[in-house]
VOFIDREN-905268 format. One record per residue (C-alpha): residue in three letters; x, y, z. Coordinates in steps of 0.1 Angstrom, whole numbers, padded with zeros to 4 digits, always signed. Layout:
! residues N
<atom residuo="ALA" px="X" py="Y" pz="Z"/>
...
! end
This chain:
! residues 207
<atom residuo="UNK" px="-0020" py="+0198" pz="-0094"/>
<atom residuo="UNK" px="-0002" py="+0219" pz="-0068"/>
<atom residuo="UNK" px="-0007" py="+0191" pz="-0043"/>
<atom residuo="UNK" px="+0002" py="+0162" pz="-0067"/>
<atom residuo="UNK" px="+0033" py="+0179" pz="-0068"/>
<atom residuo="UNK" px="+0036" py="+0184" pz="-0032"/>
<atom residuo="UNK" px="+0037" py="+0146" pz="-0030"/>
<atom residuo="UNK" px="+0066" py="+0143" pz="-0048"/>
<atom residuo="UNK" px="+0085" py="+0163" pz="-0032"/>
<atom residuo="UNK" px="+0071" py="+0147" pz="+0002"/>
<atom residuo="UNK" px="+0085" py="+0113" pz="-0013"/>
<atom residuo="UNK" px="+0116" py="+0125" pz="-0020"/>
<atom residuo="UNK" px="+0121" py="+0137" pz="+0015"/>
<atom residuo="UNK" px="+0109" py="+0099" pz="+0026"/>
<atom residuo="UNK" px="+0133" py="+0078" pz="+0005"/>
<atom residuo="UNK" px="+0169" py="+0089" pz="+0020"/>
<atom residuo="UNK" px="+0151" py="+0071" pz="+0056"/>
<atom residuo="UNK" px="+0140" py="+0034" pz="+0037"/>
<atom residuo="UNK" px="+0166" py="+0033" pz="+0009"/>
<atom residuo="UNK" px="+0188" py="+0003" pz="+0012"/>
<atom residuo="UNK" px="+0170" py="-0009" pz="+0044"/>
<atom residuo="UNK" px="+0184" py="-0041" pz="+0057"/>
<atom residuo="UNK" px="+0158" py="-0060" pz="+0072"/>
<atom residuo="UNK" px="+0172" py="-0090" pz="+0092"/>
<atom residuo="UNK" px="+0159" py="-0117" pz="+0104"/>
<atom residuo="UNK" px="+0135" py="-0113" pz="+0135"/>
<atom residuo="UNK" px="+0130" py="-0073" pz="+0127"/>
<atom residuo="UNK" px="+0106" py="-0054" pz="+0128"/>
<atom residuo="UNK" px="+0101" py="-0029" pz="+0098"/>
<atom residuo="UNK" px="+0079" py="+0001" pz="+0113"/>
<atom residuo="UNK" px="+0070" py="+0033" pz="+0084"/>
<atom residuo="UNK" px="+0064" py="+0058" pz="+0111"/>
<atom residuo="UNK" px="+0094" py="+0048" pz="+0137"/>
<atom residuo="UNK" px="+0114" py="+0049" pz="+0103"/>
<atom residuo="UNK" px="+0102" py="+0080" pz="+0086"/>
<atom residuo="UNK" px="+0092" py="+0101" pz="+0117"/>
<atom residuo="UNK" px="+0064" py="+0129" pz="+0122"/>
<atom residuo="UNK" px="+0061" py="+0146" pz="+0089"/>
<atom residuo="UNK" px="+0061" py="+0186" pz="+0098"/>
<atom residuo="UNK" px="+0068" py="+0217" pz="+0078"/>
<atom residuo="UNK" px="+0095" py="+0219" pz="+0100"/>
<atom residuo="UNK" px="+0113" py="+0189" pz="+0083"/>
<atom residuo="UNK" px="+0106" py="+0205" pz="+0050"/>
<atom residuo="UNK" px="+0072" py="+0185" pz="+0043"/>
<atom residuo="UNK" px="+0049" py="+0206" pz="+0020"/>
<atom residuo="UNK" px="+0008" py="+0205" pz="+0023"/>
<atom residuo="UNK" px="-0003" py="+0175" pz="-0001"/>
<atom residuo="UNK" px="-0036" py="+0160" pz="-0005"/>
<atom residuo="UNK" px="-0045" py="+0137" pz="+0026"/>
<atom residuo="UNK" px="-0075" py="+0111" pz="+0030"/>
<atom residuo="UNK" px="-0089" py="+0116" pz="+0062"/>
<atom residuo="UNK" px="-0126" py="+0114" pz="+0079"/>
<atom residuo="UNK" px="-0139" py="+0107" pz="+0047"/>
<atom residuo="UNK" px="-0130" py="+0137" pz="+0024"/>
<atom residuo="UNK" px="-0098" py="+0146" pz="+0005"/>
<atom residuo="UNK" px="-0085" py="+0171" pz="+0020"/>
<atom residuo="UNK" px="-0050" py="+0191" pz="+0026"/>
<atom residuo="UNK" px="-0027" py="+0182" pz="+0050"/>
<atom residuo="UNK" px="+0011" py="+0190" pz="+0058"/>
<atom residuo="UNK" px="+0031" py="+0158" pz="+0043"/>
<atom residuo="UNK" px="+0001" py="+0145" pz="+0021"/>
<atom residuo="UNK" px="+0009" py="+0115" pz="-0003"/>
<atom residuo="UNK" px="+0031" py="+0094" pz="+0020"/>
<atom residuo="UNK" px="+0005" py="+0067" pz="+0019"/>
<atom residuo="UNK" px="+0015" py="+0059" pz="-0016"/>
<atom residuo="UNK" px="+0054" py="+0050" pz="-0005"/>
<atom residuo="UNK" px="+0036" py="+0027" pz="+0020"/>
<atom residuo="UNK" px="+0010" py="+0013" pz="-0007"/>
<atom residuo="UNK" px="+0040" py="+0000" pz="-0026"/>
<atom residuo="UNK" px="+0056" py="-0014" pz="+0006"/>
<atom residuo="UNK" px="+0026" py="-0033" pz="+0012"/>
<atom residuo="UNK" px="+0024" py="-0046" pz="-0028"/>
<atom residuo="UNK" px="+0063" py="-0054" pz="-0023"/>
<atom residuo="UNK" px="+0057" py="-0073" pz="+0011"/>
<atom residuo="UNK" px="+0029" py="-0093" pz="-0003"/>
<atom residuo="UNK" px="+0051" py="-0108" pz="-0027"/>
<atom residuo="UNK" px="+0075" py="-0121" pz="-0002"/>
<atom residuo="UNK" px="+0077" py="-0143" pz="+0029"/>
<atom residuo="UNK" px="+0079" py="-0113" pz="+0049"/>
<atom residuo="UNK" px="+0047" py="-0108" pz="+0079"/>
<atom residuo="UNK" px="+0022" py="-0075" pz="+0076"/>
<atom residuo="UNK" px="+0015" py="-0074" pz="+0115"/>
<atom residuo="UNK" px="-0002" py="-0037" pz="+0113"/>
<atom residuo="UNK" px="-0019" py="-0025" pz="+0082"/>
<atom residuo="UNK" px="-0049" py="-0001" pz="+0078"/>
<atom residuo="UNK" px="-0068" py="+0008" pz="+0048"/>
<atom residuo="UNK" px="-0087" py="+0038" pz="+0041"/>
<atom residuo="UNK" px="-0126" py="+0041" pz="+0052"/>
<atom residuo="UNK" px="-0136" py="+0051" pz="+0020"/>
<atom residuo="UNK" px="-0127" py="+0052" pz="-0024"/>
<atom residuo="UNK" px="-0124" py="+0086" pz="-0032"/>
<atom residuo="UNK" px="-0120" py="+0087" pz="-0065"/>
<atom residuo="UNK" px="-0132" py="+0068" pz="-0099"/>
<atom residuo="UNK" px="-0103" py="+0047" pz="-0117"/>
<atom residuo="UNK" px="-0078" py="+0065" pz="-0133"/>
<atom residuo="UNK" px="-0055" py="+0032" pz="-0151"/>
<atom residuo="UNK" px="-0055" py="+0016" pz="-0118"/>
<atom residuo="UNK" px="-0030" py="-0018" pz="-0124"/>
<atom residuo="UNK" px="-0032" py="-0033" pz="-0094"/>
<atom residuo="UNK" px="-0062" py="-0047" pz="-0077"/>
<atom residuo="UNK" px="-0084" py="-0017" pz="-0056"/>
<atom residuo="UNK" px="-0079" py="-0025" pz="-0016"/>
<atom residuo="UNK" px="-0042" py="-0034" pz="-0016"/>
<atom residuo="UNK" px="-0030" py="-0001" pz="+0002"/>
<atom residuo="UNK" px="-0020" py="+0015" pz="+0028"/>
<atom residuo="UNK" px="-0032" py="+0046" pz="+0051"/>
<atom residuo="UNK" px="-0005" py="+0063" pz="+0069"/>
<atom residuo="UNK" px="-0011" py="+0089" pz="+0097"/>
<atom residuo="UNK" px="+0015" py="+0097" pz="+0124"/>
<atom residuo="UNK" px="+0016" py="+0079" pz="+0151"/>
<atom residuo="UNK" px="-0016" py="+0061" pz="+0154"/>
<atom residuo="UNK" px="-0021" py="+0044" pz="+0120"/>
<atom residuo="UNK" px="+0014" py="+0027" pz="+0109"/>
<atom residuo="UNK" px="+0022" py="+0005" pz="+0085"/>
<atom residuo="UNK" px="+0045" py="-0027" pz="+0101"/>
<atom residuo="UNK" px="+0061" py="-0061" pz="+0088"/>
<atom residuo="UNK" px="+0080" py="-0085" pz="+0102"/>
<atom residuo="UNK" px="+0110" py="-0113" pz="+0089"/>
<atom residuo="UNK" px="+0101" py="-0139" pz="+0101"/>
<atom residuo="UNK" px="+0127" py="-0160" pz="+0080"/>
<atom residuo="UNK" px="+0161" py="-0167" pz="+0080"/>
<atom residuo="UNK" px="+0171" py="-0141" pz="+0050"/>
<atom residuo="UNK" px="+0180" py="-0107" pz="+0047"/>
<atom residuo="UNK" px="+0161" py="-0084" pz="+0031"/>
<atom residuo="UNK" px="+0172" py="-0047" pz="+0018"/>
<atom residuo="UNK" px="+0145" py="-0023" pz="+0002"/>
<atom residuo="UNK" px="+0155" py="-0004" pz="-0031"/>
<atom residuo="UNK" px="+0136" py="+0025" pz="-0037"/>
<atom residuo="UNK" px="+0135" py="+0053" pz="-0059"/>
<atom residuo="UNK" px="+0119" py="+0079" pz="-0072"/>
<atom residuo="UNK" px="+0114" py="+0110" pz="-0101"/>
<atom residuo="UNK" px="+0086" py="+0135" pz="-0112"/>
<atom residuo="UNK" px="+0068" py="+0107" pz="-0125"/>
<atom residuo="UNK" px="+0070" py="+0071" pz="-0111"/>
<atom residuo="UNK" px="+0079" py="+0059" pz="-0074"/>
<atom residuo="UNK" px="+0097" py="+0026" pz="-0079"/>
<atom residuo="UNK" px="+0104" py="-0001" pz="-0055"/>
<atom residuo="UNK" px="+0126" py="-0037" pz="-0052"/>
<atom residuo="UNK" px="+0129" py="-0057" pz="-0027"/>
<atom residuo="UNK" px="+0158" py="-0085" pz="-0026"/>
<atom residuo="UNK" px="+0169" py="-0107" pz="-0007"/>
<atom residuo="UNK" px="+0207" py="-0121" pz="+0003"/>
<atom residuo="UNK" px="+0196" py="-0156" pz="-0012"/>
<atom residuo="UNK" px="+0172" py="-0174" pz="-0036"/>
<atom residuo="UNK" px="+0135" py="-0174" pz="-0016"/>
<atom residuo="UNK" px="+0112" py="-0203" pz="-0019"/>
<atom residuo="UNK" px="+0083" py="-0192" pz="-0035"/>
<atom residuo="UNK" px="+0070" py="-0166" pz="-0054"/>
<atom residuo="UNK" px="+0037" py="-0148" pz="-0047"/>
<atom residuo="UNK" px="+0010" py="-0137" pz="-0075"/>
<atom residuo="UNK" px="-0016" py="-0108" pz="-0058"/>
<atom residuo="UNK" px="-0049" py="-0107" pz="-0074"/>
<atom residuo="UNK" px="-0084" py="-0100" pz="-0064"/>
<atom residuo="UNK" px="-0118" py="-0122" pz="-0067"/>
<atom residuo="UNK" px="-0156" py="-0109" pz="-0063"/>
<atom residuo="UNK" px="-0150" py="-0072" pz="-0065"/>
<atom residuo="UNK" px="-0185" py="-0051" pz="-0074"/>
<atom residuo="UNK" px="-0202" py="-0024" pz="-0066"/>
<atom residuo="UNK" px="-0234" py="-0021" pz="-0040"/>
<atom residuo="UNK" px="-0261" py="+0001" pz="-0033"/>
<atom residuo="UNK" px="-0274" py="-0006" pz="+0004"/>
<atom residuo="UNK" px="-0299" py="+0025" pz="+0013"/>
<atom residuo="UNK" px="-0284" py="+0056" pz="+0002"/>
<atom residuo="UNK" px="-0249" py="+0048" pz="-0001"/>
<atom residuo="UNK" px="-0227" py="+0028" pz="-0027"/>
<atom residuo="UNK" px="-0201" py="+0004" pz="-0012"/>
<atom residuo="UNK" px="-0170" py="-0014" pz="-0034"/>
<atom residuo="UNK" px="-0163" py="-0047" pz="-0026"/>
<atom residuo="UNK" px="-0134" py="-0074" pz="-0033"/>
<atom residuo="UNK" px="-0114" py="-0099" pz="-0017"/>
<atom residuo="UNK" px="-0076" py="-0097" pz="-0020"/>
<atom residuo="UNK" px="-0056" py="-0128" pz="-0028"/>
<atom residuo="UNK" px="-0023" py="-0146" pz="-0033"/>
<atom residuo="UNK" px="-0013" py="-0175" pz="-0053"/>
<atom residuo="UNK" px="+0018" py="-0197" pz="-0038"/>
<atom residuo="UNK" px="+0040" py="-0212" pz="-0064"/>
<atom residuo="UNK" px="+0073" py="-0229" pz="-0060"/>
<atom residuo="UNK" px="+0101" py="-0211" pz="-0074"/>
<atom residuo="UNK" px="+0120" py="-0232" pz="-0094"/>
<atom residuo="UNK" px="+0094" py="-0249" pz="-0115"/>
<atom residuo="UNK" px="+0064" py="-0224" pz="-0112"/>
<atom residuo="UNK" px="+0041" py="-0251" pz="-0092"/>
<atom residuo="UNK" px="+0008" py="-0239" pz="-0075"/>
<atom residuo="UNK" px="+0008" py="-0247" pz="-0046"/>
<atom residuo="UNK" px="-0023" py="-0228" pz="-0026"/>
<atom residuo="UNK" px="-0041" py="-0193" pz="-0020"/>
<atom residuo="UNK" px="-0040" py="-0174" pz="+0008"/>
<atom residuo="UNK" px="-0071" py="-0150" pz="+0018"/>
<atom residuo="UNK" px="-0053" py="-0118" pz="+0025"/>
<atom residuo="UNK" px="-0084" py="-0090" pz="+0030"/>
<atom residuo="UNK" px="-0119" py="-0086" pz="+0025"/>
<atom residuo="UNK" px="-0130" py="-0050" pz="+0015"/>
<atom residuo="UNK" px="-0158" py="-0032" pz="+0017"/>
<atom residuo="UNK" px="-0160" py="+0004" pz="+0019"/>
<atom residuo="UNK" px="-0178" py="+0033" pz="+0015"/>
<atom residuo="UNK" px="-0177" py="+0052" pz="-0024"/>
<atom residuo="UNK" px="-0175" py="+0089" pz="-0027"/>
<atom residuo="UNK" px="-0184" py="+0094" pz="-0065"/>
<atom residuo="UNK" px="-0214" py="+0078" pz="-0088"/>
<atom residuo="UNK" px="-0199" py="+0042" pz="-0102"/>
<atom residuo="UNK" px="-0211" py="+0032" pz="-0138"/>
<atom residuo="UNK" px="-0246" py="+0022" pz="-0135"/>
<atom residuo="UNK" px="-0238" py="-0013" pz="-0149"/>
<atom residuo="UNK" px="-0212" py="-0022" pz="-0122"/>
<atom residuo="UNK" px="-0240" py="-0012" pz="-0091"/>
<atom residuo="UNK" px="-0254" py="-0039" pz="-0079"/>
<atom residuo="UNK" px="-0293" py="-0033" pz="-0062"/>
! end
């Protein structure tokens, strides 16, 4: 628990850099140019970092999940992911996961950043906040947007191939107008298929 709580206390350091962002039109939006080199020296503690396929400690552990609930923000906006990386690997079983496996983010100064672009004619300010509990996220925009964006996922399973089990699912988004709800299309957002470090229910394997 020592590093869960280390990754608060990294967030918290994080926030005061992407609170009340303005994102105009034609920016970029990059988390490392943004938040910087996480070091001891800027007060960042040892949390629990993801990295050639273990869990592991590492100085500023945890930032990933700021950037996982960028991603889940952007994706329900108009707004462009133009650099996104995802983990090799699941670590870890379920624990009440809400939102579809595959939709985050892996953070690791400076080679693996997490970037968007507006590429409309809005403004767009990030809202972000955070307790001992719950990291929460808005993001808004100057005037009414088009559409609104639903994020779900399609074929997702389990696979043995050889000796190792994979997870797999595709991550989607429904278009709908705005005003009256209408679907309009899906978009294909990412295929994943990676590598699990635990034993999955038997029923969910498939041979």
């Amino acid at each position: 628990m020592w590093l869960q709580h280390n990754k608060v206390e990294n967030l918290k350091l994080c926030l005061p850099y992407l609170n009340g962002l303005m994102i105009k039109p034609g920016e970029t939006f990059s988390f490392c140019r943004l938040v910087g080199k996480p070091t001891a020296k800027r007060g960042f503690k040892t949390g629990m970092e993801l990295t050639m396929g273990q869990a592991r400690p590492g100085i500023g552990g945890g930032i990933c999940q700021l950037a996982n609930l960028l991603n889940w923000l952007v994706m329900h906006s108009p707004l462009t992911v133009t650099e996104r990386s995802t983990h090799s690997f699941d670590p870890f079983p379920d624990q009440k996961r809400s939102i579809p496996f595959g939709t985050g983010c892996a953070i690791f100064y400076n080679y693996v950043d997490f970037c968007f672009i507006n590429e409309t004619d809005h403004t767009f300010q990030l809202l972000l906040e955070i307790d001992d509990k719950n990291l929460k996220g808005h993001l808004v925009s100057e005037e009414m947007i088009e559409h609104n964006y639903k994020v779900f996922e399609k074929d997702h399973y389990f696979i043995r191939e050889g000796d190792t089990i994979y997870r797999h699912n595709e991550i989607w988004r429904k278009v709908l107008t705005r005003v009256v709800g209408k679907h309009l299309h899906d978009e294909h957002i990412k295929t994943n298929h990676v590598r699990v470090c635990y034993e999955p229910d038997q029923s969910l394997i498939r041979e």
